[in-house]
C-alpha atoms as one frame of an Amber mdcrd trajectory, in Angstrom:
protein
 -27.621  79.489  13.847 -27.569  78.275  10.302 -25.526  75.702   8.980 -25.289
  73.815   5.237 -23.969  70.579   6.029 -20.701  70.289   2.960 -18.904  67.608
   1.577 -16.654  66.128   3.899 -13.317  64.758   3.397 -10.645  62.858   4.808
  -7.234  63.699   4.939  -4.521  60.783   4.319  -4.120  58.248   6.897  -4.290
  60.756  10.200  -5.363  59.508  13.313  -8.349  61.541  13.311 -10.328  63.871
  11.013  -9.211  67.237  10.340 -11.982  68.532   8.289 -13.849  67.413  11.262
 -15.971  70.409  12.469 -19.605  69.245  10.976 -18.604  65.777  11.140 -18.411
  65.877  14.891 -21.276  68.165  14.916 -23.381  65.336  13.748 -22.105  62.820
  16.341 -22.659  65.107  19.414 -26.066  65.706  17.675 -27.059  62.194  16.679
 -25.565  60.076  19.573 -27.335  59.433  23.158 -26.610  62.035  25.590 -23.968
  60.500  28.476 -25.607  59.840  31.833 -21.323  61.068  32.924 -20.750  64.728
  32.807 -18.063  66.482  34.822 -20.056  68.771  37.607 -17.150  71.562  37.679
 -18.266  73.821  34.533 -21.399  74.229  36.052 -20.455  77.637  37.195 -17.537
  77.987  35.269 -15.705  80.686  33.361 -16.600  81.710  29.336 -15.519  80.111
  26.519 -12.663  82.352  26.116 -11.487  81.702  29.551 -11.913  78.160  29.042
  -9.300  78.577  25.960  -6.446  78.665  28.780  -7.565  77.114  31.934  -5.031
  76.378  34.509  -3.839  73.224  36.067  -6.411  73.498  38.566  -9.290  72.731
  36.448  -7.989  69.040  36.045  -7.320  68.486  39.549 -10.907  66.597  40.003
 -10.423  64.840  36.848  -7.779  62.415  38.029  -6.398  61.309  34.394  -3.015
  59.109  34.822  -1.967  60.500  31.261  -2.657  62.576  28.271  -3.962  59.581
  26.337  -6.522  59.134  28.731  -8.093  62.610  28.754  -7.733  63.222  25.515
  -9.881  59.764  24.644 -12.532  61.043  27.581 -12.652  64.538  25.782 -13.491
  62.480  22.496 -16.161  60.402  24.031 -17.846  63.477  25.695 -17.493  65.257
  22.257 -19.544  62.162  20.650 -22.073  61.327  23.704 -23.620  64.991  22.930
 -21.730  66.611  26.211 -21.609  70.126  26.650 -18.532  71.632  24.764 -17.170
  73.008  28.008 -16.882  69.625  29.356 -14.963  68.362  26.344 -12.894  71.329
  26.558 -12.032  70.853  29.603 -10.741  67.111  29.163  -9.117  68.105  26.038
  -7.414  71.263  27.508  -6.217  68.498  30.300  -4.757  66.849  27.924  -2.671
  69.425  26.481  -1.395  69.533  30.227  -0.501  66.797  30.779   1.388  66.498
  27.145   1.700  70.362  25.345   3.232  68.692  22.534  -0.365  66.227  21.800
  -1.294  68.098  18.277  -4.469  65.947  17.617  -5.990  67.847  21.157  -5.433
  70.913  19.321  -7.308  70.045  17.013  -9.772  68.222  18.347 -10.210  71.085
  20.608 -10.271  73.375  17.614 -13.683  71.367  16.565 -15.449  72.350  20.384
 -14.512  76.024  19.926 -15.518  76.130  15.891 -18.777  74.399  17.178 -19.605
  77.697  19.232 -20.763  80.778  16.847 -18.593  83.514  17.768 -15.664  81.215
  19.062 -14.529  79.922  15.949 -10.891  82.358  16.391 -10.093  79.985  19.419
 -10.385  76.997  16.972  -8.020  78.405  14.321  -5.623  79.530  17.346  -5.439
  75.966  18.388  -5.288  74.204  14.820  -2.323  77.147  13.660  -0.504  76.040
  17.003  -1.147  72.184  16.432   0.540  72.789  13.042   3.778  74.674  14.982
   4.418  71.576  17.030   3.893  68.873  13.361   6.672  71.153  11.789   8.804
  71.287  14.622   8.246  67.282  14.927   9.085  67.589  10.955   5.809  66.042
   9.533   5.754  69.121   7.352   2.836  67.471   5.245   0.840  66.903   8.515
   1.446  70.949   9.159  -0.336  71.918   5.397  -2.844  69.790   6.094  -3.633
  71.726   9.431  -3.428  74.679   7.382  -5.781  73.760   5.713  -7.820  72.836
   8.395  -7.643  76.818   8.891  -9.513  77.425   5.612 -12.239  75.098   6.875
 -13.137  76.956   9.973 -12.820  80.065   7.974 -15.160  78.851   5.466 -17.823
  77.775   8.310 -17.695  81.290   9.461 -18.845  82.461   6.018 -21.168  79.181
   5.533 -22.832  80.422   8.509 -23.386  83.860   6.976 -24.874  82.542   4.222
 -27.428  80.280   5.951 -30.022  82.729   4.616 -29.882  81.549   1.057 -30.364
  77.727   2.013 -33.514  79.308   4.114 -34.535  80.946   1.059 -33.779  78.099
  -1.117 -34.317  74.591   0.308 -36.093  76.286   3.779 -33.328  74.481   6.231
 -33.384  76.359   9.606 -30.968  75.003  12.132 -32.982  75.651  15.419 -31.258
  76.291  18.442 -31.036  73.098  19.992 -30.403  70.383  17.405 -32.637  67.765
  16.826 -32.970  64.549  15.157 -35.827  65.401  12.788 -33.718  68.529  11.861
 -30.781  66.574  11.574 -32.751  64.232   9.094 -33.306  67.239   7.020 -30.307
  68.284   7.275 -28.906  64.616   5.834 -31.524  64.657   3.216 -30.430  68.128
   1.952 -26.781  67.198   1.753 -27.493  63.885  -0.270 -30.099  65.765  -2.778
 -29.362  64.937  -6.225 -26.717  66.532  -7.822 -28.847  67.005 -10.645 -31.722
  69.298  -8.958 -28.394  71.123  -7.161 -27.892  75.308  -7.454 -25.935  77.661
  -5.893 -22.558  76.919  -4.624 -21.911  73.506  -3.026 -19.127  74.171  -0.819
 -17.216  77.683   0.073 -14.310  75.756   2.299 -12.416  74.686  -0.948 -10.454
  77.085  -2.832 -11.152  76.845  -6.612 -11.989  78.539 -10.091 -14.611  77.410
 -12.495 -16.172  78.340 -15.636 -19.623  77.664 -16.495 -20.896  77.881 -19.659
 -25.055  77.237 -20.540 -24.680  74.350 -23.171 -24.983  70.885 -23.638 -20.988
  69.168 -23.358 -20.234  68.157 -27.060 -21.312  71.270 -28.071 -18.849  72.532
 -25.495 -16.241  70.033 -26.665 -16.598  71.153 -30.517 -16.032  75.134 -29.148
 -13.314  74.300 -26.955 -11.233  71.410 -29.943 -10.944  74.138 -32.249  -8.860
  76.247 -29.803  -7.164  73.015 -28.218  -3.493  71.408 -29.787  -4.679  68.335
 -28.541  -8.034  66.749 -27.020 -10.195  63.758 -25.814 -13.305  62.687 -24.637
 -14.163  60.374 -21.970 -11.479  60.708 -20.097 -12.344  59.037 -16.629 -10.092
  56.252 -15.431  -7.846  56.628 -18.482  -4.024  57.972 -17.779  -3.143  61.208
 -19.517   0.615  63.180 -19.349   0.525  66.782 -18.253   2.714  68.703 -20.824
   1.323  72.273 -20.666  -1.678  74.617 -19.590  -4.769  72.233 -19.801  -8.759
  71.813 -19.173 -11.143  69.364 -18.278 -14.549  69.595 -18.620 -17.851  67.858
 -17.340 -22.023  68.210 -17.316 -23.509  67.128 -14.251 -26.604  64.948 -15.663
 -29.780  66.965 -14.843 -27.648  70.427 -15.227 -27.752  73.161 -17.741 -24.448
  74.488 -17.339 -21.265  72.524 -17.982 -17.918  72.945 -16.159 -14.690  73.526
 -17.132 -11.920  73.379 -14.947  -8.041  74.707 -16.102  -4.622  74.387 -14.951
  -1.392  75.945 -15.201  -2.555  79.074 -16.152  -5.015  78.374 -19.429  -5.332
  80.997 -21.793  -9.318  80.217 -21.905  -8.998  82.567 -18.403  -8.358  85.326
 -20.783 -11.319  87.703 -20.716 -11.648  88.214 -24.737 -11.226  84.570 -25.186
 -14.239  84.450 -22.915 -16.403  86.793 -24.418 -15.405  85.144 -28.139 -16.932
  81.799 -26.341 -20.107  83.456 -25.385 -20.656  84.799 -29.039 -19.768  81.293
 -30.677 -21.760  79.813 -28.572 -24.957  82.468 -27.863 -25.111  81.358 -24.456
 -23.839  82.808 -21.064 -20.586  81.917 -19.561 -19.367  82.598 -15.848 -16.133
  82.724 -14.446 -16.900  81.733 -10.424 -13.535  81.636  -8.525 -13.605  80.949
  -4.375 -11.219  81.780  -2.093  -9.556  82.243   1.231 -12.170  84.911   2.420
 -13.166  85.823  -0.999 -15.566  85.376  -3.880 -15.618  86.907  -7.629 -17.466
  86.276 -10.997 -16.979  87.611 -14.434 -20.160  87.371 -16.249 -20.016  87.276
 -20.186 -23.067  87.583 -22.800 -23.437  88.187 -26.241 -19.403  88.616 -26.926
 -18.769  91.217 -24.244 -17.796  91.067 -20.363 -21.555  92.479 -18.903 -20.759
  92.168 -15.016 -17.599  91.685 -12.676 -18.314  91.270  -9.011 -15.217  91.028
  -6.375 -15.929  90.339  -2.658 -13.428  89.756   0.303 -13.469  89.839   4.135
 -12.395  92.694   5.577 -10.003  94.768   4.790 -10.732  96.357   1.264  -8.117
  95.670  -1.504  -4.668  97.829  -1.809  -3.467  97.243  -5.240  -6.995  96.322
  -6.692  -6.690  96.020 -10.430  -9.776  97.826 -12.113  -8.740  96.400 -15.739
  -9.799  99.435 -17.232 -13.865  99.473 -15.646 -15.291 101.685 -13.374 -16.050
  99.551 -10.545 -17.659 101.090  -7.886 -16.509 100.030  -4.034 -18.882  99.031
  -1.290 -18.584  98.459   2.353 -20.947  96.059   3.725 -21.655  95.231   7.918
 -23.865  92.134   7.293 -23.814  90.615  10.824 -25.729  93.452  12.817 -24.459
  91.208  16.161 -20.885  92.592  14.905 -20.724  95.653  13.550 -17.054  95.708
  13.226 -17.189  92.765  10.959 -17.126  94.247   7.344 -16.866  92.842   3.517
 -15.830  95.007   1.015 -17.006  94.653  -2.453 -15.907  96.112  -6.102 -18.875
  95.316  -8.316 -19.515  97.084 -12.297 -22.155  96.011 -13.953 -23.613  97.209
 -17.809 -26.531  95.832 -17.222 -28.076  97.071 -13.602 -27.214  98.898 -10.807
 -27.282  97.714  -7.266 -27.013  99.383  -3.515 -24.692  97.684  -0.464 -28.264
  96.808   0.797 -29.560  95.080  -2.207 -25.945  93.073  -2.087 -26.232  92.378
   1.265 -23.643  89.674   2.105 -21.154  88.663  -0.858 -21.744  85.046   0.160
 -25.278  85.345  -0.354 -25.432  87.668  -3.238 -23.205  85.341  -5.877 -25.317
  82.454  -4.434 -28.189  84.034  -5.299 -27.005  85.060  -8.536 -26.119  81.028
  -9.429 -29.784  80.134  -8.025 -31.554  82.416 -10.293 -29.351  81.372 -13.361
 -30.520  77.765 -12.245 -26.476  77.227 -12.299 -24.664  74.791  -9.768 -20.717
  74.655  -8.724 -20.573  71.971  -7.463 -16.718  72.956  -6.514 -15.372  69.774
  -8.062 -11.757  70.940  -9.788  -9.237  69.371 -11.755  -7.493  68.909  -8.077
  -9.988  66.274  -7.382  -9.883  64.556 -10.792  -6.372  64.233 -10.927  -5.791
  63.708  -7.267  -3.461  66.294  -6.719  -3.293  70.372  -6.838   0.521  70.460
  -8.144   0.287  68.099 -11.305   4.347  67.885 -12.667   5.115  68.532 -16.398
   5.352  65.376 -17.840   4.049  63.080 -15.548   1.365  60.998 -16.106  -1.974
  60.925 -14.058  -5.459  58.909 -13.704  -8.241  60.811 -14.244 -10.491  60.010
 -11.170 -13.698  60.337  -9.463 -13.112  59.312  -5.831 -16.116  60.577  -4.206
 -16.297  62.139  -0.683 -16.629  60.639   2.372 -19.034  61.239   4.939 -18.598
  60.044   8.781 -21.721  58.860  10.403 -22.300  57.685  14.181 -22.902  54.201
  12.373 -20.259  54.551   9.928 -18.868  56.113   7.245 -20.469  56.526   4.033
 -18.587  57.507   0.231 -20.623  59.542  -2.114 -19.309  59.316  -5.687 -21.010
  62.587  -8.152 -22.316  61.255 -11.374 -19.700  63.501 -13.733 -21.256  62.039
 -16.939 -18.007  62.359 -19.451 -15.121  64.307 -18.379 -13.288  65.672 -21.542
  -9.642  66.794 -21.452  -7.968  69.427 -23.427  -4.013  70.430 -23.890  -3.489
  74.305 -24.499  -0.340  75.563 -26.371   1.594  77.290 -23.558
């Protein structure tokens, strides 16, 4: 198994993590291994079987409530227990109270754990979210839906292992180890600045990158803005209409820009008019649920377009007028009824479903050889909020991420440089 150990977050003020899967990966890999293990899995059932055990599997348990196996499930989970064993305690605990949403989840994190499992985990976070709506904590419900995306996106993290093989040669072995796990660390907290590829695939978002230093971004992007500033961070700015920030990570080629509410600098010709003005490349990278696409411009003119989804291939896909071709791609021979499907046109090469291999992989690989970097920070996460109201005023921020250690937690705030803002007529 391969793994790329992402930027971690946490979610309000719940009693536990939700974006929790590698988090409590690196406990049960980091902590001392319990001397107290439950003897009964140790010719037990599957995993899947596991996913519904009946009452009698917490007959030898003897737990006087569902508080109390749900906080021996957690200490298993951290002492580096098997996951069957925390399974166990945790399905217990859904016994003994079906309507205890954190086991759910925290259940969810044992099954995503397990290559080829993950489906249980998204079964138990999608019915953890049923019982936070009917309990009317709607907010606590999106953020389990969200929680969704995550195990989704370590499903296709773990496809793309191969490219931080390639890259930064990170194997995960099969049993986890603490000089791996070093590595592991030390890969996650590399410098932003000597970052490529795609930083993190569980977070839904749209980019641009464009090859040139930031003011001489800022001078491009002024003469097509009503209204602009510089230096934005920590300063309060109103939200009145379509809008852009954008940023240069120090150490980085390629600046960002980030838009909301719809920005006409999405447009295609406005995006190959940037790339002649400014004789320099510009990429359009957008990531979502299951999905990845790029519009590459050069010279003035749109010279590749790459779309790539899980699954099913797209009903109403919109050609815009080029002749993409369509490719079906099997790129977990352990599956083989796993499939992507890809519509890719290029004017500058021509490629096989081999060559693309996995559409994870492939765009990574194209943002590695353009020594590019997204590092997936959007104007969500500088303004603190994907729904910004016309009208309202917001800080522009740089909260950093969080990461949850054995010994504690620890915030990681990205060096931005200047983050410049730009108001769009509508």
């Amino acid at each position: 198994m391969q793994i790329h150990l992402k930027l971690l977050f946490l979610i309000l003020s719940f009693p536990f993590i939700l974006s929790s899967i590698i988090i409590l990966f690196i406990f049960r890999a980091q902590a001392n291994l319990s001397n107290h293990k439950i003897d009964l899995f140790e010719q037990m059932m599957h995993l899947d079987e596991l996913h519904n055990l009946s009452s009698e599997v917490c007959e030898g348990m003897e737990f006087n409530s569902a508080e109390e196996a749900f906080l021996y499930a957690e200490q298993l989970s951290k002492a580096g227990s098997s996951s069957e064993d925390a399974i166990a305690a945790y399905t217990c605990a859904i016994q003994l109270d079906p309507q205890m949403a954190k086991a759910y989840v925290f259940r969810s994190v044992e099954f995503a754990l397990t290559p080829g499992q993950e489906h249980l985990g998204i079964e138990d976070v999608r019915k953890a979210a049923e019982i936070l709506r009917a309990q009317g904590n709607e907010e606590m419900a999106r953020a389990m839906d969200q929680q969704v995306e995550s195990i989704q996106g370590l499903i296709a993290e773990r496809e793309r292992g191969l490219a931080l093989k390639k890259h930064y040669g990170i194997e995960v072995p099969s049993a986890v180890d603490e000089n791996w796990l070093q590595e592991l660390r030390e890969n996650s907290t590399r410098p932003w600045s000597e970052k490529r590829g795609i930083e993190s695939i569980d977070h839904q978002h749209q980019i641009i990158l464009v090859r040139v230093p930031l003011d001489i971004l800022f001078t491009a992007l002024e003469d097509r803005a009503i209204a602009s500033q510089q230096d934005v961070l920590n300063s309060e700015i109103e939200i009145s209409g379509p809008f852009a920030f954008t940023y240069q990570i120090p150490g980085q080629d390629w600046s960002v820009v980030t838009t909301g509410w719809n920005s006409s600098l999405l447009e295609r010709a406005t995006l190959a008019q940037l790339s002649e003005e400014l004789g320099h490349p510009v990429i359009v990278l957008e990531v979502g649920e299951g999905e990845i696409s790029y519009d590459w411009f050069e010279a003035g003119a749109l010279v590749e377009h790459f779309v790539g989804q899980e699954g099913e291939p797209y009903e109403e896909y919109k050609t815009e007028g080029l002749q993409t071709q369509q490719y079906v791609l099997a790129p977990d021979p352990e599956d083989p009824a796993a499939f992507q499907t890809v519509h890719f046109w290029s004017s500058r090469r021509s490629i096989t479903a081999k060559e693309i291999g996995n559409i994870w992989n492939f765009v990574e690989k194209l943002l590695f050889d353009a020594e590019a970097f997204d590092p997936a920070i959007d104007y969500e996460y500088l303004l603190g909020t994907y729904s910004p109201k016309q009208g309202n005023f917001y800080r522009v921020q740089n909260p950093g991420f969080i990461r949850v250690y054995p010994s504690g937690e620890e915030t990681f705030v990205p060096d931005l440089g200047r983050v410049d803002y730009f108001k769009f007529e509508r």
